[in-house]
Residue, then its C-alpha position, 0 to 999 in steps of 0.5 A: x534155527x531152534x523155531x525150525x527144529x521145533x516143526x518137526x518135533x511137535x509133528x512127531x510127538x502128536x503122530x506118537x500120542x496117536x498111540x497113547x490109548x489113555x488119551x481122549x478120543x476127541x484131543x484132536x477136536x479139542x486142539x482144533x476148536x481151541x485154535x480156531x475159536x482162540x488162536x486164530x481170533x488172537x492172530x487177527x487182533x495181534x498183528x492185523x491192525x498194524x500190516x500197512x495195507x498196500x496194494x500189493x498185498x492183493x498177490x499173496x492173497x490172490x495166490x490161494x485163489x490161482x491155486x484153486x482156480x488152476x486145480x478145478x482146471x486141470x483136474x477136471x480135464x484129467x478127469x474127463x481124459x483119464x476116465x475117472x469117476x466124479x469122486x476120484x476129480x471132485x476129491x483132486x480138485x478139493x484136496x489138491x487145490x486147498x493148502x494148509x495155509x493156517x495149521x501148518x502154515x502159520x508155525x512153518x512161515x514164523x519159522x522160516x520168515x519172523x513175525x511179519x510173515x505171519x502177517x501176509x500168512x493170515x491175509x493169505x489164510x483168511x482172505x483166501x483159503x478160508x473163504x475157498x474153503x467154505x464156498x468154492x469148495x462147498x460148490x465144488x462138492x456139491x458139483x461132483x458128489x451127493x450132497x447138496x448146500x444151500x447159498x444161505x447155509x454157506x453165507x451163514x458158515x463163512x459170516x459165523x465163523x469166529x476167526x472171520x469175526x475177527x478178521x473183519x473186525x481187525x481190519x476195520x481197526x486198521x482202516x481206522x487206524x485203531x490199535x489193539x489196546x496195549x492191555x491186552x497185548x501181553x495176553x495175545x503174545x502167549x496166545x500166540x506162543x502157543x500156536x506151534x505145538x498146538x497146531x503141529x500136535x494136531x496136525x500130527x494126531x489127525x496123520x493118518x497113512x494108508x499103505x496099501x493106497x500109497x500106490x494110487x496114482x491120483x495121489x502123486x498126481x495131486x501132491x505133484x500139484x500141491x508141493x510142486x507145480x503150483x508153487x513153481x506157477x505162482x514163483x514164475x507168475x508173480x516173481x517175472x510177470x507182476x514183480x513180486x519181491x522180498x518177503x511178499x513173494x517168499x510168503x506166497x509161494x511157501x504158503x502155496x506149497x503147503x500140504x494139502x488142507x485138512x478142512x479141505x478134505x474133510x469136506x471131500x470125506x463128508x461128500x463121499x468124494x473118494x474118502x481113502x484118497x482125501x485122506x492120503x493126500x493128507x497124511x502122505x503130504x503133510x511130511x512130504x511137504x516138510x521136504x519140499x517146502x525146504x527146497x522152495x526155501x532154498x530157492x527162494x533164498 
């Protein structure tokens, strides 16, 4: 209960510091690099070499891709249909299709489900949604926007990326059936302590809602997506068609019910893809989320 509590506690005191003016500019950026260059990387070390691979383990992962298959679908029909400009269905399919299966995700998982959630959480992560992100996503962009990305820059993003490094590398320990050594175990654990508040205070640091833009209708359609359908489409996919059950279904369909990801719309933002509407879609997600993903939840229970 008390690591469900602390969710919305860290959340909020980084939405507070925002107003903190003695605070550096750049503590967001320094709270990212420090969980994605040692966070991340300690995840992958601590718990990856000991999942026993299975080949239902495929689902979870295959999850972040349905996710961004369907939005590309679905809102590039919208987009033709309802007449929206490039930015506006490029923004959609980016935003909504990509979920915060790492920042907010991890603490949320290991809240709601123990340690060996946070297991299929970083195959979901780094199998799924971080390669998404820096290849589809990039394609997607440069379909619907201004800016242009050559294959090589991408394939050199996702193989320089450092929790990809250790992801790669944590999986080879597990094919080999080689451990973490038990030395450096006790180090991994306190960095793994600290992923709540760092990631939540960064997340809430980087909230930022435009009132005036909250009557958008694109908006609703894209959380309607992220907390609603998508979420429902992989519980009835997974759960009546494949057979999904226990922790491998709660998993996937709380991971896909994230709010949208914040790289995700960054990356819509660096494209001129409707930056005010990336932007709600995260910072009016992000606490929405919190509400629907206790309703899946409960379903799920």
């Amino acid at each position: 209960m008390l690591n469900i509590l602390l969710i919305p506690i860290f959340l909020l005191v980084g939405i507070f510091l925002q107003k903190v003016k003695s605070l550096p500019s750049g503590l967001p950026s320094y709270l990212n690099q420090y969980l994605i260059y040692i966070v991340l990387p300690a995840l992958a070390l601590k718990y990856l070499p000991f999942v026993e691979m299975e080949a239902s383990l495929l689902l979870p992962i295959a999850s972040a891709y349905i996710s961004f298959g369907l939005s590309w679908v679905i809102f590039g029909f919208l987009g033709k249909k309802l007449n929206w400009s490039h930015g506006v269905t490029g923004c959609l399919i980016i935003t909504a299709g990509l979920a915060n299966t790492s920042f907010v995700g991890f603490p949320v998982v290991k809240a709601l489900y123990g340690e060996e959630a946070v297991q299929i959480a970083l195959l979901i992560d780094q199998a799924g949604s971080f390669i998404l992100v820096s290849s589809v996503a990039i394609v997607v962009a440069s379909i619907y926007g201004k800016g242009k990305k050559r294959k090589r820059d991408i394939s050199k993003k996702i193989l320089t990326f450092p929790p990809f490094i250790f992801f790669v590398l944590a999986m080879m320990m597990n094919f080999f059936s080689a451990q973490t050594p038990a030395i450096i175990m006790p180090l991994l654990e306190w960095i793994a302590l600290s992923l709540t508040p760092a990631a939540l205070i960064s997340v809430g640091l980087q909230v930022k809602i435009n009132c005036a833009g909250i009557s958008m209708p694109q908006l609703w359609y894209g959380l309607l997506y992220k907390l609603i359908f998508i979420p429902l489409i992989i519980l009835l996919l997974f759960k009546h068609i494949f057979h999904l059950q226990g922790i491998l279904l709660q998993v996937s369909v709380i991971e896909t019910a994230m709010a949208p990801m914040i790289t995700g719309s960054i990356i819509a933002i660096s494209h001129d893809l409707e930056p005010k509407l990336a932007s709600l879609l995260v910072g009016v997600g992000i606490p929405l989320s919190f509400l629907s993903i206790s309703g899946w939840y409960w379903i799920l229970s």
